[in-house]
FIMIDO-344734 format. One line per 3 residues: their letters; for each residue x, y, z of N, C-alpha, C, O. Coordinates in pm, whole numbers. Layout:
N
a	X/Y/Z/X/Y/Z/X/Y/Z/X/Y/Z  ... $
This chain:
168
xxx	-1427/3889/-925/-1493/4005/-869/-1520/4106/-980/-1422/4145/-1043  -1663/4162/-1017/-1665/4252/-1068/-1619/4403/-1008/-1539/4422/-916  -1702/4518/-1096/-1634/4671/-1046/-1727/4673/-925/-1666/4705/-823 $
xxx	-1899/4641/-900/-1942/4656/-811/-1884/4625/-678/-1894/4701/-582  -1828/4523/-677/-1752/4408/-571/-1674/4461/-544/-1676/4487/-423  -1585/4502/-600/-1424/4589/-610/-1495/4715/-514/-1496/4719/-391 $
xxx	-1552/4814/-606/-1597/4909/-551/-1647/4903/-376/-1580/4959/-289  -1755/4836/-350/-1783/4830/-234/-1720/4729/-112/-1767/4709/0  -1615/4680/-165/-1482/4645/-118/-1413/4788/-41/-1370/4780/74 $
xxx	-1410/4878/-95/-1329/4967/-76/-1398/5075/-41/-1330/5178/-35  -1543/5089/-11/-1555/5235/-9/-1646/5216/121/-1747/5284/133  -1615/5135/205/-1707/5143/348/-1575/5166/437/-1618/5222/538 $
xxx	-1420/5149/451/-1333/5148/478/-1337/5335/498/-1333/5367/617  -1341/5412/433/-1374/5595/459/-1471/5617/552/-1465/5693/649  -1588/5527/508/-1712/5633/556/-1703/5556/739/-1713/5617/846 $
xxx	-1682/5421/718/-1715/5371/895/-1568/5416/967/-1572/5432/1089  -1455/5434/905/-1321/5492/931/-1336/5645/1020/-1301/5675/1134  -1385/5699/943/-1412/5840/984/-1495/5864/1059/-1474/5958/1135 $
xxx	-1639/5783/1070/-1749/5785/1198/-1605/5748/1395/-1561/5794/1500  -1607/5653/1318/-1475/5587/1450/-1368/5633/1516/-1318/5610/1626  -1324/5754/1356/-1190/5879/1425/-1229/5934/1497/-1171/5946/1605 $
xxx	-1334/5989/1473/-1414/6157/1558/-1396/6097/1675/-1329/6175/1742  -1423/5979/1752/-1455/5957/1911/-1330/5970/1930/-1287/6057/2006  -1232/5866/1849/-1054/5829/1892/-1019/5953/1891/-956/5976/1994 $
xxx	-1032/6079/1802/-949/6178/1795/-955/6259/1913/-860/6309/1973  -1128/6270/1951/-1135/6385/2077/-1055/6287/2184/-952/6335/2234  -1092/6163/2221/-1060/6093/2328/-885/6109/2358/-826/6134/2464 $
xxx	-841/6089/2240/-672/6139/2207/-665/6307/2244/-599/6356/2336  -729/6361/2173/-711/6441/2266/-735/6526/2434/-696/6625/2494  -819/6415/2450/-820/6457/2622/-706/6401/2722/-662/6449/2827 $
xxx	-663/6252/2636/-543/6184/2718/-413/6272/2680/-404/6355/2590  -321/6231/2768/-149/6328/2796/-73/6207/2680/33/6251/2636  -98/6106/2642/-16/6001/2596/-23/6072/2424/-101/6100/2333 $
xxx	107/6072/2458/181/6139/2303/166/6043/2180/147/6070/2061  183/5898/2258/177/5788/2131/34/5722/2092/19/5638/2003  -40/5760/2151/-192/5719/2154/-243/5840/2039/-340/5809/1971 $
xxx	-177/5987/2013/-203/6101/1996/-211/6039/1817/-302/6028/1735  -12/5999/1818/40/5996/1689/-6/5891/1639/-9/5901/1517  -64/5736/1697/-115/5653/1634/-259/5705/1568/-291/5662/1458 $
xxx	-329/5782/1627/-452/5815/1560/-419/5883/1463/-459/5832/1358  -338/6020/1445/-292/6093/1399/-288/5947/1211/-366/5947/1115  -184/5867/1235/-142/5799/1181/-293/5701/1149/-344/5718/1038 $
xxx	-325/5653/1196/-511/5604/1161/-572/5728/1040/-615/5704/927  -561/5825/1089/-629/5920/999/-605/5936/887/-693/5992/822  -490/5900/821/-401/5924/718/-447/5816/632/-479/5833/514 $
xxx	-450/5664/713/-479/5542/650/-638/5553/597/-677/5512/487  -726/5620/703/-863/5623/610/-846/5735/541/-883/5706/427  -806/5866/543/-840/5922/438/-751/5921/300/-773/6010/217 $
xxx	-672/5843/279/-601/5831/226/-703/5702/100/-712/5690/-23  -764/5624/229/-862/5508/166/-958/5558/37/-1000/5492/-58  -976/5695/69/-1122/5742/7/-1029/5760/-156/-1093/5830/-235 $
xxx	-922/5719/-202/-895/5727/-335/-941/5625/-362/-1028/5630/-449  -913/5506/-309/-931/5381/-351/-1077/5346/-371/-1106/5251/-443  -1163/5414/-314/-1281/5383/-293/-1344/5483/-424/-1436/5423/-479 $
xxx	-1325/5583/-470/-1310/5693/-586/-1285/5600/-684/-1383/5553/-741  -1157/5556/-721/-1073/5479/-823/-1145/5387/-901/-1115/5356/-1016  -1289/5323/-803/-1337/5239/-858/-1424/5250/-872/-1474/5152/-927 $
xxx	-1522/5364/-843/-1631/5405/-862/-1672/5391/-1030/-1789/5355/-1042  -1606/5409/-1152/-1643/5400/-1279/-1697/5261/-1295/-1811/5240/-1337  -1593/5143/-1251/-1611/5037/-1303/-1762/4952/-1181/-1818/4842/-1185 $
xxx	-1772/5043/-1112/-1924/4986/-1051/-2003/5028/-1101/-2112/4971/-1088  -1995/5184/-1208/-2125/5203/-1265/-2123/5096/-1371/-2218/5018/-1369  -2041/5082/-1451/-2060/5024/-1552/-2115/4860/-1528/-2143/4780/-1618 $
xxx	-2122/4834/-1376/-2183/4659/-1390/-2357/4729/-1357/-2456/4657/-1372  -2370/4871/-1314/-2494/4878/-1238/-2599/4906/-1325/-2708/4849/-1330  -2550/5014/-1405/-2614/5094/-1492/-2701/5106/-1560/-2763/5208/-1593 $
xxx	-2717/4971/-1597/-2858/4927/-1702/-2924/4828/-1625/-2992/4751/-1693  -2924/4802/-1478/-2968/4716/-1404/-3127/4791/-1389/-3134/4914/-1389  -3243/4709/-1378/-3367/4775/-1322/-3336/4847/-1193/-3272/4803/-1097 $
xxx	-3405/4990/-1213/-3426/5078/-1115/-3338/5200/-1079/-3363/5309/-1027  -3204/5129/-1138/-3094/5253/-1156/-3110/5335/-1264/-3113/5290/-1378  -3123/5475/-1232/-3121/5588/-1277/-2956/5657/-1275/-2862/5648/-1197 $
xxx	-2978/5728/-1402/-2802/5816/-1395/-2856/5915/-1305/-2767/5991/-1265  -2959/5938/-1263/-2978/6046/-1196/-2889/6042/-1020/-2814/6125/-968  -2948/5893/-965/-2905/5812/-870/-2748/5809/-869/-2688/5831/-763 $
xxx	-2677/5780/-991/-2537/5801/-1001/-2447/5894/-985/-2333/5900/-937  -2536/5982/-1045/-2465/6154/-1078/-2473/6160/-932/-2365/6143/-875  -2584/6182/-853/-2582/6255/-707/-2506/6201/-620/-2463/6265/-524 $
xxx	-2476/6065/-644/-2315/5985/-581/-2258/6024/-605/-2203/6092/-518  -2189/6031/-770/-2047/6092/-800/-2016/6243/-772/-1903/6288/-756  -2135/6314/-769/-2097/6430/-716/-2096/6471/-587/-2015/6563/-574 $
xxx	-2158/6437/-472/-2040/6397/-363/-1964/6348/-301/-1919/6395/-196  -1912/6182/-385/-1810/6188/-373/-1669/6252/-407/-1558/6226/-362  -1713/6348/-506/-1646/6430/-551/-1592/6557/-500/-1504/6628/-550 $
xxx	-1696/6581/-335/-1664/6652/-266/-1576/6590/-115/-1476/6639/-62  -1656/6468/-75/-1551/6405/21/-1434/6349/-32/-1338/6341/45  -1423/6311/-140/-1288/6223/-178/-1166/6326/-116/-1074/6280/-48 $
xxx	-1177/6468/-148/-1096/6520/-180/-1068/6620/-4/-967/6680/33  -1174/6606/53/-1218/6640/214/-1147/6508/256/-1062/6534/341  -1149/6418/236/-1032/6301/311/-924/6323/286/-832/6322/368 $
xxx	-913/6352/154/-742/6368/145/-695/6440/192/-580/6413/227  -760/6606/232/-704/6690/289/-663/6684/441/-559/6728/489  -785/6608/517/-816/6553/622/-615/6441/694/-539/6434/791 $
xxx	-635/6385/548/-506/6295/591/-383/6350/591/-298/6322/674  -361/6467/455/-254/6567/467/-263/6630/593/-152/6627/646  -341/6682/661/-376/6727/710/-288/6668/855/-194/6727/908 $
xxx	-338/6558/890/-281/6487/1016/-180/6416/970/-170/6317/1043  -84/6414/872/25/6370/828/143/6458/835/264/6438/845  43/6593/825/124/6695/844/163/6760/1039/258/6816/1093 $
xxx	65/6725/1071/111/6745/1278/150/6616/1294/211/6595/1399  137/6534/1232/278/6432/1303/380/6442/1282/458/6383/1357  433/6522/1169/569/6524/1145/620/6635/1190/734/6653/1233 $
xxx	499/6740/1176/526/6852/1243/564/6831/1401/684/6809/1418  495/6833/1502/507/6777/1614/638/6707/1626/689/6708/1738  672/6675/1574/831/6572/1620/929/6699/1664/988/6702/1772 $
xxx	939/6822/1542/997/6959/1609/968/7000/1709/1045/7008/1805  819/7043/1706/741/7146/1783/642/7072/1849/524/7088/1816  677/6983/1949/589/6941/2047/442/6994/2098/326/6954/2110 $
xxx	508/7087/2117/375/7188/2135/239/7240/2031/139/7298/2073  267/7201/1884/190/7210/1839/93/7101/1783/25/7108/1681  106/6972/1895/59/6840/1883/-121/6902/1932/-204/6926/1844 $
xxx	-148/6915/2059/-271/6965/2090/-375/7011/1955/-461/6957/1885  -317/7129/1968/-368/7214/1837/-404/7143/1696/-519/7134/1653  -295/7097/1635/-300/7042/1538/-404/6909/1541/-459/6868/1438 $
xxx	-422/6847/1672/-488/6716/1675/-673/6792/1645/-762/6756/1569  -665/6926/1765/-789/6935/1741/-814/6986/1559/-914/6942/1502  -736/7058/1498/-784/7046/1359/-832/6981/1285/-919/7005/1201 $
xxx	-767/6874/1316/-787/6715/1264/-887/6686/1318/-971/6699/1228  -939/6653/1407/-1070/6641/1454/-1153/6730/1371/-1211/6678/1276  -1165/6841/1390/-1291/6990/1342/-1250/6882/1124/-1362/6832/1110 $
xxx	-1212/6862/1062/-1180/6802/954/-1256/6681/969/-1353/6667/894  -1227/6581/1060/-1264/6448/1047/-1420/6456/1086/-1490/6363/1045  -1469/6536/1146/-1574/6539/1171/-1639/6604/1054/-1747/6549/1033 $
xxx	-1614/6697/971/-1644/6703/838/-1658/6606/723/-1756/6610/649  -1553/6515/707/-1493/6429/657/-1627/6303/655/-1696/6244/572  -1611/6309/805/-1739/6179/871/-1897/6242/788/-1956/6148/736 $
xxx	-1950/6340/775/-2071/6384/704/-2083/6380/616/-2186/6333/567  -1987/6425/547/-1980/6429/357/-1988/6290/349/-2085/6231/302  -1877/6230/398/-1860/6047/351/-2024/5991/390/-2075/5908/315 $
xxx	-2094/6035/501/-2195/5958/453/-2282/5975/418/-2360/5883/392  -2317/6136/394/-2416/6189/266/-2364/6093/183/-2425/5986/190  -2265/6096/100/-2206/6002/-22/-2237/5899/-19/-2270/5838/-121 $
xxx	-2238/5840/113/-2280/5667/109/-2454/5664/125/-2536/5576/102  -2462/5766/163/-2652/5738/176/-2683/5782/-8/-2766/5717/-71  -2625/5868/-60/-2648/5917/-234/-2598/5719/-280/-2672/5631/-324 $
xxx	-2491/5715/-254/-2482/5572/-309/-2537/5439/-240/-2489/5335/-284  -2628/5429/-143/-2703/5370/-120/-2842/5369/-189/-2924/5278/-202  -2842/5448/-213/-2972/5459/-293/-2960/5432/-428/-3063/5469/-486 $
xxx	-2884/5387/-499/-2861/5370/-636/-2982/5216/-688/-3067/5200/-776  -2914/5117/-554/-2930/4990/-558/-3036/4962/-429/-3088/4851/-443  -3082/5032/-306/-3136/5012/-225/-3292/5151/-212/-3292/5263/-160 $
xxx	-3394/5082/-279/-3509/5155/-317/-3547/5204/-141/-3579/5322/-132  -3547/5149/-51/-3588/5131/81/-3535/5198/150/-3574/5183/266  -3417/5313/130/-3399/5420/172/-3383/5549/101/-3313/5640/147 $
xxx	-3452/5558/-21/-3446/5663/-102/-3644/5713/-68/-3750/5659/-99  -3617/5806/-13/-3753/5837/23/-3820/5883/-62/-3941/5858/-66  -3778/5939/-126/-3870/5952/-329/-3891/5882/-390/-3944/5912/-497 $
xxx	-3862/5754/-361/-3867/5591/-431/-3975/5557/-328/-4092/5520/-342  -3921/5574/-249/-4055/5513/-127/-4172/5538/-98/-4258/5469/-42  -4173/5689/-159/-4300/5770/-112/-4393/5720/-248/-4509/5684/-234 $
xxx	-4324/5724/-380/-4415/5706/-470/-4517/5727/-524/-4534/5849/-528  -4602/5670/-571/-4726/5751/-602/-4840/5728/-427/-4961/5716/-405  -4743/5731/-360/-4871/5682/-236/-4882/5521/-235/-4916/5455/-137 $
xxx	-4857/5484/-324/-4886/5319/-279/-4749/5239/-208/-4634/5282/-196  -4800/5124/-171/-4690/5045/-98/-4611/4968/-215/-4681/4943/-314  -4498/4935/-220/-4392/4909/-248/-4429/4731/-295/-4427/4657/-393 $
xxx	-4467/4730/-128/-4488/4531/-182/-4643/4551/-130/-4669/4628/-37  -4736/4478/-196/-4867/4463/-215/-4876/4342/-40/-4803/4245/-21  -4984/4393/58/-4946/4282/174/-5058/4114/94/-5158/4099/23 $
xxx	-4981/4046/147/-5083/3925/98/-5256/3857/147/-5303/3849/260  -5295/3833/67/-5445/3813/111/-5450/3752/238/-5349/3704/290  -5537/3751/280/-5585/3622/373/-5687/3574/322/-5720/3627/216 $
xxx	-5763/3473/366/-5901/3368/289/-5979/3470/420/-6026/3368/470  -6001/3520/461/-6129/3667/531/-6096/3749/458/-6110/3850/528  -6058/3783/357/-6046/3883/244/-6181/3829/120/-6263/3907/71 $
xxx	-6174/3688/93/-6278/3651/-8/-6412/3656/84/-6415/3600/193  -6526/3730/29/-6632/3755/116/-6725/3760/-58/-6743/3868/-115  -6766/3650/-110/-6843/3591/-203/-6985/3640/-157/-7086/3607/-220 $
């Protein structure tokens, strides 16, 4: 496996993690079940905790991408710099709900509360991560970078003739 491989091994685990909390978290919090609360609670921790791993390897994917046709450092930079803002929005996200679960074991009562924080976070968490993944989608995927697409006005792939095209 190269760094690309490695890399995108690890960095869809944050962004589809965190789309998936937001429903579990509100839904947890509309149910009375305390252990349904702390398992999410405990889910949350595991993805945002993920977004290092997915960070960690970000160098060694530029370095297989970098001189590949079509990649720009420009394309790179605007990845690394927000992931540079969610990496660190997950982690807080996971402190975050690492911290009302343990909390909560005292103070019962501040399970509610604390869950919705975690939510108002994960739902943050969920945007940044996929601004980041749409900035790093576009590194390698021309077909959703709409400044790549738009171009000079022309199409991308030329459509193919037909024989009612030759008119001799």
């Amino acid at each position: 496996m190269n760094g690309a491989e490695i890399h995108m091994l690890f960095n869809h685990l944050p962004v589809i993690g965190f789309v998936g909390l937001v429903p579990a978290l509100a839904v947890a919090l509309a149910l009375k079940s305390v252990d349904i609360k702390r398992f999410v609670l405990l889910a949350t921790v595991v993805v945002g905790a993920s977004a290092m791993a997915a960070g960690s390897t970000g160098d060694g994917a530029e370095e297989v991408v970098e001189h590949l046709p079509g990649v720009t450092k420009a394309k790179i930079h605007a990845h690394e710099e927000m992931a540079d803002k969610a990496t660190p929005l997950a982690l807080l996200t996971a402190a975050a709900a690492g911290a009302v679960f343990f909390l909560q074991r005292k103070r019962p009562g501040a399970l509610n509360a604390g869950l919705a924080g975690v939510l108002v976070l994960s739902i943050a968490s969920a945007a940044v991560m996929g601004v980041t993944a749409h900035e790093g989608g576009k590194i390698r995927h021309p077909e959703i970078d709409t400044a790549a697409a738009k171009g000079a006005g022309q199409p991308a792939i030329a459509a193919p003739k037909s024989a009612d095209d030759d008119h001799d």
